[in-house]
N, C-alpha and C positions, 0 to 999 in steps of 0.2 A: 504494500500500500504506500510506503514511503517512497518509490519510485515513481509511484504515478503522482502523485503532490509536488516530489522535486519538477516532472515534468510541469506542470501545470503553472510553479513559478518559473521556473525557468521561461518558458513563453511569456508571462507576464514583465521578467525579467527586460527579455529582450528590448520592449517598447520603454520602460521605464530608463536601462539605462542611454536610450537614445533621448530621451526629452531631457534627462539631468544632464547629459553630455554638451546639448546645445545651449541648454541655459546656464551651462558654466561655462564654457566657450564665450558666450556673448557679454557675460557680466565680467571674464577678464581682458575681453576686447575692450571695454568700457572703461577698465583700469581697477577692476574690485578686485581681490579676491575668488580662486576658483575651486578651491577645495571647498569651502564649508558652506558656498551656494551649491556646489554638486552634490552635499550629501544632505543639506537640508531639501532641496530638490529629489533627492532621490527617495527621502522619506515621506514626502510630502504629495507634492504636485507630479514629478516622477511616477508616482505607486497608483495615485487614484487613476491620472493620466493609463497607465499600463493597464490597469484592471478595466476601463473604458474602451482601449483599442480591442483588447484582449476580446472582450464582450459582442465588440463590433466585429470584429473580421472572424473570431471563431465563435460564435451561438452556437451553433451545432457539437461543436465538441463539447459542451455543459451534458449533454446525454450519457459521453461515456463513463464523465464524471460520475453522473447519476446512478450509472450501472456499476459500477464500483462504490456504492455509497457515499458517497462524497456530495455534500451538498455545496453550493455554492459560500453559506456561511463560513462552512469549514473549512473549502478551501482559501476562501481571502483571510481566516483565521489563523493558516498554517503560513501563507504567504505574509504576513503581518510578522509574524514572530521571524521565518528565513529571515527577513528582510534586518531585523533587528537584531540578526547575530553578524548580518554582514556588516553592518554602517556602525554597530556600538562599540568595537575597536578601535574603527577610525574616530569615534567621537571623541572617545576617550583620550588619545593621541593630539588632536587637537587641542582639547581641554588642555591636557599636561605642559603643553608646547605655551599655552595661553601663558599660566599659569606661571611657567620656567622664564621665560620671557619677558 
């Protein structure tokens, strides 16, 4: 079951790290800062963004979900916590750097 959830973010994955990617891209064009706009991005507007595409370009695949039990709560529940094992090292890292600094 935990391979088909990894699946499921992973795909979610995909479109999220593309919207964090442009809108850290753009904000150190602009002269900001690119890290901690790409991982507030990434947890934010990134995730809902990704679970939006996700929904739009695959509907259809919520069935297989379905047949492996998985509900849609479940899965953006599971994708919610991935997401917060990937980005709360690097928060951390930031923090500390803040902090050292």
């Amino acid at each position: 079951m935990m391979k088909v959830i990894l699946s499921f973010y992973w795909n979610v994955l995909e479109y999220n790290l593309f919207i964090s990617l442009c809108s850290g891209i753009i904000t150190w064009m602009l002269g900001e800062g690119f890290t901690s706009v790409f991982l507030i991005s990434f947890n934010t507007t990134g995730y809902v963004c990704g679970l939006y595409f996700y929904g739009l370009f695959h509907e259809n695949d919520y069935y297989f979900y379905y047949n492996k039990h998985l509900s849609k709560i479940k899965l953006y529940s599971y994708s919610v916590v991935f997401n917060g094992i990937l980005s709360g090292p690097a928060f951390l890292i930031i923090l500390l750097a803040d902090i050292a600094g």
